[in-house]
N, C-alpha and C positions, 0 to 999 in steps of 0.2 A: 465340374472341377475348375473350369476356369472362371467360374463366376465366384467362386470361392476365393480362389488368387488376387483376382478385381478385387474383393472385397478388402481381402488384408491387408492390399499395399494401398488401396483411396481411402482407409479407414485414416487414417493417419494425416491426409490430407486434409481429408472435411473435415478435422479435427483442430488442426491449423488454421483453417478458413473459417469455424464456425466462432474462435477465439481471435480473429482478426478486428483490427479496430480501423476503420474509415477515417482519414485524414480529415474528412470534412464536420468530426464530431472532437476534432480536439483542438482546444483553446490554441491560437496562435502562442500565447505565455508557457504552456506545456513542448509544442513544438519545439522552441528556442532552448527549454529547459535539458529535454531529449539531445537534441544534439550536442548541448554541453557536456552531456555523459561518457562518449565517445560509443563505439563500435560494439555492437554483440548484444544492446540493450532495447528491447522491444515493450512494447505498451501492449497489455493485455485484456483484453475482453472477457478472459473468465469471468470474473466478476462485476453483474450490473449494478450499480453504475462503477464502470471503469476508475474515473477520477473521482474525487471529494475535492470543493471547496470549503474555507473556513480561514480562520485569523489564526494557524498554527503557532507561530510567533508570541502573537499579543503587539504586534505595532500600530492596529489598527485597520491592514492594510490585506489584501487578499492573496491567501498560498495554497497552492494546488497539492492534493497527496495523490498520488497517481500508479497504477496499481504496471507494475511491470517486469518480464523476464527476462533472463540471461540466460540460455539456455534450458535447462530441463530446472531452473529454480527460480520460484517467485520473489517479489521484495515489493516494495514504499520506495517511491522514487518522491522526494519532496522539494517541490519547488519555492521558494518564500519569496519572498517580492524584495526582500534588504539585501538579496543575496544572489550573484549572478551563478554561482555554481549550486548543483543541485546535493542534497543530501539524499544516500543509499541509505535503506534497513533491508538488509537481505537481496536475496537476486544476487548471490555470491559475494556480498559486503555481509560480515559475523555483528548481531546487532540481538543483544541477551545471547549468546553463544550460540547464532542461530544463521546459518548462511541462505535458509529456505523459510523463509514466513507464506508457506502453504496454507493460510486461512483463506474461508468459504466465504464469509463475510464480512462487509463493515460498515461504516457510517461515522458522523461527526459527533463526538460528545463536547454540547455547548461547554462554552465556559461557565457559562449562569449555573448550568445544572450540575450537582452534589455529584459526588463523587464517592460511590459505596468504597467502605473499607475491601479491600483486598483478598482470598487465600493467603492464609497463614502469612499477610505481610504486615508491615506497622501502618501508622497511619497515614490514611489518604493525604494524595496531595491537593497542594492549594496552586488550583490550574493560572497561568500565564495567560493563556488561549485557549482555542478550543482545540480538542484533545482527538486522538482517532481511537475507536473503540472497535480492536482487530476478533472476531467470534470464529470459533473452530464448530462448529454448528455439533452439538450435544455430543461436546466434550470440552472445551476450555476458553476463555477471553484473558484478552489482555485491552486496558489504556495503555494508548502511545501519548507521552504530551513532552512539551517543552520546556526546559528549567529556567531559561534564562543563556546558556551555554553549550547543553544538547539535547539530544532527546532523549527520553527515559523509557524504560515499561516498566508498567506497575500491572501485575499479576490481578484481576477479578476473578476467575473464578477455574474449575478443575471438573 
């Protein structure tokens, strides 16, 4: 019985530690970024690799998308190099009507590379930089990219 008990309440814990991210694996640029956020905002380890670099923007120049929570909801924490304050997508900021972007996966979609038409949307866009391609693993993706002004999602697929 009481190994049972142990169980329930360290379950939780190693669950916390096993999503923990090592200060010694994130970019001094990320760190600085984080603390511009203020209080309650953590870097998450769910998903390897934690951060993406890429040219989000299009200035040429290197911005971090960084995977982190606030609580019990994930989000895009984006760092851009033109820009001393970071941009929220979720992680309790509403971004597509969405305060929780609980996706499995992701990765950088180059700007070189084509950009499939969408579910049921109009046409692709024509990428600034390079883009984040968010995968709910066998069930939906979305592009995240930049317009020039903010960021967008364009719906791939369902």
């Amino acid at each position: 019985m009481l190994a049972a008990l142990l169980t329930v309440w360290l379950t939780p814990l190693a669950w916390g530690q096993q999503n923990a991210v090592s200060e010694y694996n994130v970019p001094g640029e990320v760190t600085k970024c984080l603390k511009s956020l203020g209080s309650g905002y953590l870097i998450s380890g769910k998903i390897n690799p934690f951060y993406l670099r890429g040219d989000f923007d299009g200035d040429g120049k290197p911005d971090y998308a960084v995977l982190v929570r606030n609580g019990d909801q994930q989000g895009v924490m984006l760092c851009l190099s033109a820009t001393p304050k970071p941009t929220l997508l979720g992680a309790g900021a509403a971004f597509n009507k969405m305060k929780d972007l609980n996706f499995n996966a992701w990765q950088v979609h180059p700007k070189a590379r084509r950009v499939e038409r969408g579910v049921e949307e109009s046409k692709p866009p024509a990428l600034l930089g390079d883009a984040i391609l968010l995968e709910w693993e066998e069930s939906a993706s979305a592009l995240v990219y930049w317009n020039g002004k903010r960021f967008i999602w364009y719906q791939q697929g369902d």
